[in-house]
N, C-alpha and C positions, 0 to 999 in steps of 0.2 A: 254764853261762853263756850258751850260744848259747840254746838253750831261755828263758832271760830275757829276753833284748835283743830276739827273737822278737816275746815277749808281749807286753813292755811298747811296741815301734814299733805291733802290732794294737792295744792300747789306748788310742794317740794317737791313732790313725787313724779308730777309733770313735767319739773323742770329738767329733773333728774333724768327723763328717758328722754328729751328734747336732748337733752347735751349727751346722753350716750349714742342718737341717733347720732349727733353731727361729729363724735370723735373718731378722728382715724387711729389705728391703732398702728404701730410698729409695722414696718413691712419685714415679714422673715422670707427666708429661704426654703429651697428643698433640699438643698446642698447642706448634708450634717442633721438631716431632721431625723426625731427621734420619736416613739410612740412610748408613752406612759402611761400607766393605766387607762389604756385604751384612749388616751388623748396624743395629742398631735402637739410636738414641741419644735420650735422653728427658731433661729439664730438669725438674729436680724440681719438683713444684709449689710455687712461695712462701708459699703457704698453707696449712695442715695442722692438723685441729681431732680431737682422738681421742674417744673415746667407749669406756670400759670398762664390760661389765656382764658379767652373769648371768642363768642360767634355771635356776631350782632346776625338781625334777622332778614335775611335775604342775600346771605353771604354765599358769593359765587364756590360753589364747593371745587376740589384740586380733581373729582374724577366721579363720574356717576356709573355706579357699577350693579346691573341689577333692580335699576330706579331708584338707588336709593344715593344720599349724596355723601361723599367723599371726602376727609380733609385727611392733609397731611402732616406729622411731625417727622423732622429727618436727624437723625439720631447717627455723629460719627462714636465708635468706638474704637480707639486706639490700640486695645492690647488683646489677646487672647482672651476668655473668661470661659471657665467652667458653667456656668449659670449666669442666665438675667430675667428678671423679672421685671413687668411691665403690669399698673395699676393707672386704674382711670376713674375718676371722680368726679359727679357733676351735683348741684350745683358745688363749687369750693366748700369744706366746711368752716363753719363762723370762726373767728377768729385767727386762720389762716393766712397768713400776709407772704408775700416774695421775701426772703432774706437775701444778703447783699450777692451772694454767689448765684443766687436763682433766674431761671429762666424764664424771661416776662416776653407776650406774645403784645404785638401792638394797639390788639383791642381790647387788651384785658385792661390798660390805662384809661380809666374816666368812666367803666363799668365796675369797678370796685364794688360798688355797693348794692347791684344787683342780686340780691338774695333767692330772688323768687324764680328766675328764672332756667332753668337746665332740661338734660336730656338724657335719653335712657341709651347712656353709653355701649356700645362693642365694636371692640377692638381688635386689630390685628397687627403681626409683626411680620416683616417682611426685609432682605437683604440684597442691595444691586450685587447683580454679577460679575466681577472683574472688577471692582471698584477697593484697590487695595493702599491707594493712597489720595493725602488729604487734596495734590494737587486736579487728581481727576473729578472731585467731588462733583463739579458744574454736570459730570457725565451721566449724572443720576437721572435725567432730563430723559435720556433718551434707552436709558438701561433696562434690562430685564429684570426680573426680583422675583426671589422665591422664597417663599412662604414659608414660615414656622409653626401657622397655626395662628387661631383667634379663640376671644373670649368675649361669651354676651353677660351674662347675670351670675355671679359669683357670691355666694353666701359668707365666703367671708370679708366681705363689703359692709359700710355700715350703709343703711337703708337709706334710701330718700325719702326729702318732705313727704312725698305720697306716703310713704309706707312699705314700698315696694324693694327687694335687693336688686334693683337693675344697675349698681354701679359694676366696673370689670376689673377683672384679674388673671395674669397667666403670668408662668412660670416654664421658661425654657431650659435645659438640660441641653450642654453641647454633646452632639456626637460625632466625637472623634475621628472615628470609622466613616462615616456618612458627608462629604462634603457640603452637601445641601443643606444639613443638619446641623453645622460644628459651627461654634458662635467664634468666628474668625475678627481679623480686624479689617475695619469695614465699613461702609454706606448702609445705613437703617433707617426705615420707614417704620414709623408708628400710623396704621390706618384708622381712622375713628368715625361712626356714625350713628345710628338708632337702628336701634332691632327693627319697627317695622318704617314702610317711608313713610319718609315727613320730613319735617323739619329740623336741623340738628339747629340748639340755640342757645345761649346762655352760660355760664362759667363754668372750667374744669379745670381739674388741676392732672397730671400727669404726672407719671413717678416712674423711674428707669431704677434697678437697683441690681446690685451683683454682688456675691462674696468676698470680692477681693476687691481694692483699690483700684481706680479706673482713670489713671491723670489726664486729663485732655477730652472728657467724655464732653460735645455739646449737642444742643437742641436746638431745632430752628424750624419755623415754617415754610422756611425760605432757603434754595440750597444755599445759594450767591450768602447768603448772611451767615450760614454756617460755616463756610469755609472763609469768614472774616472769623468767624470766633475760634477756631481750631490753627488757625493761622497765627494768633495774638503770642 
């Protein structure tokens, strides 16, 4: 009997850190954060846009940069913002599904159930130049894009299967004064692949978040689709 009640308390307890592995927690802000006894308090962003896909294996990447391979997410936002944050997550966690406003990539359909498979996400964000409205979107094709910065392993990520914190997280600040810098309205690139080369493969979920209401934010891997969906 003691030998059961053993087993079965380590079997809770397993199950327990399996499911705190796979929970994401709230995305906050930097915008309003606050330190409390020496902890870190964060206001979740109001705003929150997902993006589910897929990379089946052998998938022709959008750019190889540095050997390593490339894929794109294009990201219009419509209004000024003070801050956005940008989080990446492989594989999706378990029970995780698209809600009806969510953005589904075309191979995330009929990999659903792939659990096993992901990659050791980092990310970058990036903005075309001159791209100030939704009609030049297509321009994205052939535009310049400067850079905000990227993110590889973020601790406050919850871990993958491995064990490992390599899923990604950043956290942009517009500045005002700096054009380069100031998160305007505009053509965004979400860039994604693995810290080292290889192979990028398997489900992720993507998350776009900002302090304030964002109407008309879309995602696409495709500019031509996303200027069908900003256009709706």
């Amino acid at each position: 009997m003691t030998k059961k009640i053993i087993f079965t308390c380590l079997l809770c307890f397993g199950i327990g850190v399996i499911s705190n592995a796979q929970k994401l927690d709230k995305f906050g802000a930097d915008f309003g954060k606050k330190s409390i006894m020496g902890k870190e308090i964060r206001v979740p962003y109001t705003d929150i846009v997902n993006y589910f896909g897929y990379i089946k294996v052998g998938a022709v990447p959008d750019e190889t940069r540095d050997g390593k391979k490339f894929y794109y997410l294009y990201v219009w936002i419509p209004l000024v913002a003070p801050e956005i944050g940008i989080r990446m997550i492989s594989p999706i966690p378990e029970g995780m599904k698209p809600a009806e406003n969510d953005f589904v990539g075309a191979d995330y359909k009929g990999n659903e159930g792939d659990a096993k498979s992901y990659f050791d996400t980092w990310i970058t964000l990036e903005r075309a130049n001159g791209i100030l409205s939704v009609d030049d979107i297509l321009k994205g094709k052939t535009a310049k894009w400067n850079s905000y910065g990227s993110n590889d392993d973020s601790g406050e990520m919850p871990a993958q299967p491995s064990g490992s914190k390599y899923n990604s997280l950043m956290r942009i600040t517009s500045e005002v004064s700096n054009p380069l810098k100031a998160l305007v309205v505009g053509l965004y690139r979400i860039g994604f692949t693995t810290y080292k080369v290889g192979e990028v493969q398997g489900s992720f979920l993507a998350q776009v978040g900002a302090p304030v209401k964002l109407p008309g934010v879309g995602i696409s891997s495709n500019l031509a689709d996303l200027m069908k969906q900003v256009k709706k």
